[in-house]
C-alpha positions in Angstrom: 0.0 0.0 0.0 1.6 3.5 -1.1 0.1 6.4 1.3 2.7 8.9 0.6 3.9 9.4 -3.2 6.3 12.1 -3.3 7.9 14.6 -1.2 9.6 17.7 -2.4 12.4 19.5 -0.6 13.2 22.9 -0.8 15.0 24.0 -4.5 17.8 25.6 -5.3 15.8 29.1 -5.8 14.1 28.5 -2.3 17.4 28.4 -0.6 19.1 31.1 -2.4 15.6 33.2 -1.0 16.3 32.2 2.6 19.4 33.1 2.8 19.1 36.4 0.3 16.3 37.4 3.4 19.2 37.3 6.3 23.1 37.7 6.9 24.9 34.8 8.2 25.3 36.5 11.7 27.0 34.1 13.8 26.2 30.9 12.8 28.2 28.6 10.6 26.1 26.0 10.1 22.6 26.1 8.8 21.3 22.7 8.7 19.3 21.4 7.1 20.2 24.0 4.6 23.1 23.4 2.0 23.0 20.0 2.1 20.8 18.7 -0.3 21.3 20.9 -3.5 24.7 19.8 -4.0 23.2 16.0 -4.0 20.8 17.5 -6.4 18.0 16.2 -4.4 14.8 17.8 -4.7 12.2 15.2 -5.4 11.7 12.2 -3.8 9.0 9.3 -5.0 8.0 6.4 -2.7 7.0 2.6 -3.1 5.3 0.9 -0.6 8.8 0.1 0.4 11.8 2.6 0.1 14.9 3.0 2.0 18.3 5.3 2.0 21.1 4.1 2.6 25.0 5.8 2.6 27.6 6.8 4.4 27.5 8.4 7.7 27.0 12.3 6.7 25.2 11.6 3.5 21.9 12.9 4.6 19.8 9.7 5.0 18.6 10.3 8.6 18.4 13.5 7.8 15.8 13.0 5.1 13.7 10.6 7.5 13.8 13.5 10.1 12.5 16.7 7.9 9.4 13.9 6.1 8.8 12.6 9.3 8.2 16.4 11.0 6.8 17.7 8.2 3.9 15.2 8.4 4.0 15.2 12.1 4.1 12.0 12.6 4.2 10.6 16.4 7.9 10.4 17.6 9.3 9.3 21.2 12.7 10.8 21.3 14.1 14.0 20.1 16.7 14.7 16.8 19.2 17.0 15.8 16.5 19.7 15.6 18.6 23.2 14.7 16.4 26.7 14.7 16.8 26.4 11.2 14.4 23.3 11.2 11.2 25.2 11.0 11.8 27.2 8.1 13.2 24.8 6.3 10.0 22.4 6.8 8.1 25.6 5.4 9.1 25.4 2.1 8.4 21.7 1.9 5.7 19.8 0.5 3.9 16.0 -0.5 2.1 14.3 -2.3 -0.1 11.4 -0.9 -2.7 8.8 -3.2 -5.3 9.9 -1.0 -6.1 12.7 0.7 -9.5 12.7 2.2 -9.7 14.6 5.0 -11.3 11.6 7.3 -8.7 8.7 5.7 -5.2 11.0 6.8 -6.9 11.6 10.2 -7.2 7.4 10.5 -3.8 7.4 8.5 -1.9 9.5 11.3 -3.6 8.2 13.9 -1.5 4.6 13.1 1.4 6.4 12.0 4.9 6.7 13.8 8.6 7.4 12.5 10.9 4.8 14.7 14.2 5.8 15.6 17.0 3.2 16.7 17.0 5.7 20.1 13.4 4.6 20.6 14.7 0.9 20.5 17.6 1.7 23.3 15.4 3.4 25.2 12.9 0.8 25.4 15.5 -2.0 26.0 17.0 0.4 28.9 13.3 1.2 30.5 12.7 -2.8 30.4 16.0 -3.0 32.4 14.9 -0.4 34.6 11.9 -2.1 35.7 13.6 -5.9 35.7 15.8 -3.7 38.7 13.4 -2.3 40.5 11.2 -5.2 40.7 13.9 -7.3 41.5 14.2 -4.9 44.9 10.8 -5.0 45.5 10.8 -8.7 45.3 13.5 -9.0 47.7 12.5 -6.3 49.8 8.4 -8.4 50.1 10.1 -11.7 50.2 12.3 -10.1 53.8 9.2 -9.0 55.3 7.2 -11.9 54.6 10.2 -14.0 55.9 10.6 -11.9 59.0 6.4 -12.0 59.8 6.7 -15.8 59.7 9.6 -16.2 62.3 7.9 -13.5 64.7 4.5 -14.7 64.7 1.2 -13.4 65.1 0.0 -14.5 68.6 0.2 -11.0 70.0 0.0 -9.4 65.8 3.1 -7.4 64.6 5.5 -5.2 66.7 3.8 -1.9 67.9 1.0 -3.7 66.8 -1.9 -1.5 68.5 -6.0 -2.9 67.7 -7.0 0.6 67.9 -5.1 2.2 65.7 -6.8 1.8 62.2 -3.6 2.0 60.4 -2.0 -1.0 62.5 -5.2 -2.8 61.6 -4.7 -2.4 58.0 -1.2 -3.6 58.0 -1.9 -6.2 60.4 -4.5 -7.2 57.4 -2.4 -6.7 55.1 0.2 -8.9 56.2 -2.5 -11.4 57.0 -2.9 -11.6 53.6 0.7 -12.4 52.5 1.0 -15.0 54.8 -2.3 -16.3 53.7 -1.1 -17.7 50.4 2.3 -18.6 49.3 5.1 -16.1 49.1 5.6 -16.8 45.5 2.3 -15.9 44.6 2.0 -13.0 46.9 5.1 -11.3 45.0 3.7 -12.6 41.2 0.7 -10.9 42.4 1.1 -8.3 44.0 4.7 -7.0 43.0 5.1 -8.6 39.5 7.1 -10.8 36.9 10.2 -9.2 34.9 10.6 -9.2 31.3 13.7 -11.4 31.7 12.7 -13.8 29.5 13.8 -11.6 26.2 17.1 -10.6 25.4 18.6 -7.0 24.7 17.7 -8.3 20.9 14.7 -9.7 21.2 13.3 -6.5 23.2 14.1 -4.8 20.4 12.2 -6.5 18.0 9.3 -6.5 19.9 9.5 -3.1 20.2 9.0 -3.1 16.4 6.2 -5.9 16.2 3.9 -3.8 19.1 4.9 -0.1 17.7 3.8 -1.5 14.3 0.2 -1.8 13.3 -2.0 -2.2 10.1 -2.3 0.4 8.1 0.3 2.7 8.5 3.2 4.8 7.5 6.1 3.9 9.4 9.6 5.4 9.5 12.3 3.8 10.3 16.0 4.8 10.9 18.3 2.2 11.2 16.4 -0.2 12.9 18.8 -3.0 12.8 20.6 -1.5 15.7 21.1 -4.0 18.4 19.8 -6.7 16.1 21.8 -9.7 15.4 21.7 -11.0 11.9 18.7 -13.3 12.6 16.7 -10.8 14.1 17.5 -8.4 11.4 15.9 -11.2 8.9 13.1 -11.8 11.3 12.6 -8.4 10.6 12.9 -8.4 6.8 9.9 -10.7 7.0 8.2 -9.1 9.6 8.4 -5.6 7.1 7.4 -7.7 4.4 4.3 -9.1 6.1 3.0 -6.0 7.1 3.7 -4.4 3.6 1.9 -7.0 2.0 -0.8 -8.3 4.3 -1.5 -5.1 6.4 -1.5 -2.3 4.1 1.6 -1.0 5.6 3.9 1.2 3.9 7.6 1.8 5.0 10.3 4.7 4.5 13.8 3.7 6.3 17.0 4.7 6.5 19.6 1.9 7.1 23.4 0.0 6.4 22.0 -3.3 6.7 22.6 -5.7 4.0 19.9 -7.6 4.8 16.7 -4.9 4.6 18.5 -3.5 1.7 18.2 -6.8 -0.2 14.2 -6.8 0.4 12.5 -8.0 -2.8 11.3 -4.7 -5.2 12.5 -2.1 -2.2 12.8 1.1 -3.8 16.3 2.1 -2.8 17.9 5.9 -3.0 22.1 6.0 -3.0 22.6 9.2 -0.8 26.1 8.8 -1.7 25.3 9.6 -5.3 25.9 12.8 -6.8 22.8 13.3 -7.9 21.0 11.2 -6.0 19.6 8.5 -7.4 17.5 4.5 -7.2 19.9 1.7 -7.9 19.9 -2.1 -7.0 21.1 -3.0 -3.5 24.5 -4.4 -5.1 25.3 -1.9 -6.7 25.3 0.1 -3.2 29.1 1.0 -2.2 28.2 0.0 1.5 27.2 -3.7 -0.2 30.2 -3.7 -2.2 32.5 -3.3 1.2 30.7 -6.4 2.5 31.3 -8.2 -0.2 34.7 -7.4 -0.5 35.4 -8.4 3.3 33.9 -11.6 2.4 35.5 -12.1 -1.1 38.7 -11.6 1.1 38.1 -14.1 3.2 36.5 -16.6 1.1 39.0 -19.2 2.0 38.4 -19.1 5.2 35.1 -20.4 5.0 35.9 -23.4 2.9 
């Protein structure tokens, strides 16, 4: 499903206007400005799949950034956003196959760019919580332990019937004792989410973040995927592309979601800018170098 056809950035004659309009002052750099023109990259056309790929600097993330604020599509972390952002994102435009008023409104509402940051984050909140409920397990499993060896002939220590607030600890810790301490804490303090890894947290980031009918961004989502995951994802993609009316805009290095079947795939490190077959990629032709070089090794 294509959503999004085209997006237009800003022209030669539109930059040349922005800065005509102001002196330099003190800045030196005015990103996003200047960097597109000389790649001679104005107007960009989608398939239902399209990534960018190049070299670090080329401008990929870059693109994802400016489509992805210029739609405003829903974002968790921030990006290298520069006061020059704004007005650059005014003199932008697109193009989408439909654009009824009450199908972009359930379009949005689905839609999300995806950056790797959103995948460490996530990994590093699930951590976060495997900690702290590891303390609070300990911390329940003491007390419990320590209301079983004192007792509760004569009820807790301090323990005073009149005091309301006694009474509802006093209930409370009835109520621990009255099942099993394993269930107590499973119930009443939780489970962790040890039972993914740092990788496998990260795709399921991708599988829950991702739902029918929507336009996704991506950049560089195979961060802190191994090679298997990052082919579990390929067919994840795929799937959703092709079952779910998904469509996909992504920025990446990875061999293995630049080999998807018909992806529509922009060199950034092309001068001008243009769609070419994955092999023909320089970042694929250093892989297959490395492994050319070490063929021997494998045999």
């Amino acid at each position: 499903m294509i959503y999004l056809e085209e997006f237009y950035l800003l022209s030669d004659d539109q930059e040349w206007n922005f800065f005509r309009r102001r002196s330099k002052g003190c800045y030196d750099s005015f990103y996003p400005y200047q960097l597109f023109p000389q790649k001679q990259l104005r107007e960009i056309a989608f398939s239902d799949i399209t990534i960018f790929c190049g070299s670090n600097g080329s401008g990929k993330s870059t693109v994802l950034n400016i489509i992805g604020e210029k739609l405003e599509l829903k974002r968790n972390t921030p990006y290298n956003k520069t006061d020059f952002f704004d007005p650059y994102l005014s003199g932008c435009s697109s193009s989408f196959r439909d654009e009824d008023p009450l199908k972009m409104c359930e379009l949005m509402k689905v839609s999300r760019f995806i950056s790797s940051d959103d995948v460490f984050n996530h990994i590093i909140g699930v951590r976060e919580r495997n900690a702290n409920l590891s303390f609070k397990r300990e911390v329940t499993s003491r007390d419990i332990a320590q209301i079983k060896m004192d007792g509760w002939r004569n009820g807790p220590r301090g323990f005073n019937a009149e005091d309301p607030e006694n009474m509802k600890s006093f209930l409370d810790y009835c109520q621990k004792l009255r099942g099993s301490s394993v269930n107590y804490i499973r119930t009443n303090v939780g489970v962790d989410e040890r039972t993914y890894s740092n990788g496998e947290n990260g795709f399921k980031y991708f599988t829950d973040a991702i739902q029918p009918g929507g336009l996704y961004l991506l950049d560089e989502p195979e961060n802190s995927l191994s090679a298997e995951m990052q082919l579990e994802l390929v067919q994840f993609i795929l799937g959703m592309a092709r079952f779910y009316d998904c469509q996909f805009i992504m920025s990446t290095h990875s061999p293995f979601i630049l080999s998807i079947p018909f992806a529509r795939i922009y060199n950034m490190d092309e001068v001008p800018v243009s769609t070419c077959k994955w092999t023909e990629l320089p970042n694929i032709k250093v892989y297959y170098e490395f492994f050319r070089d070490h063929q021997a090794e494998f045999e």
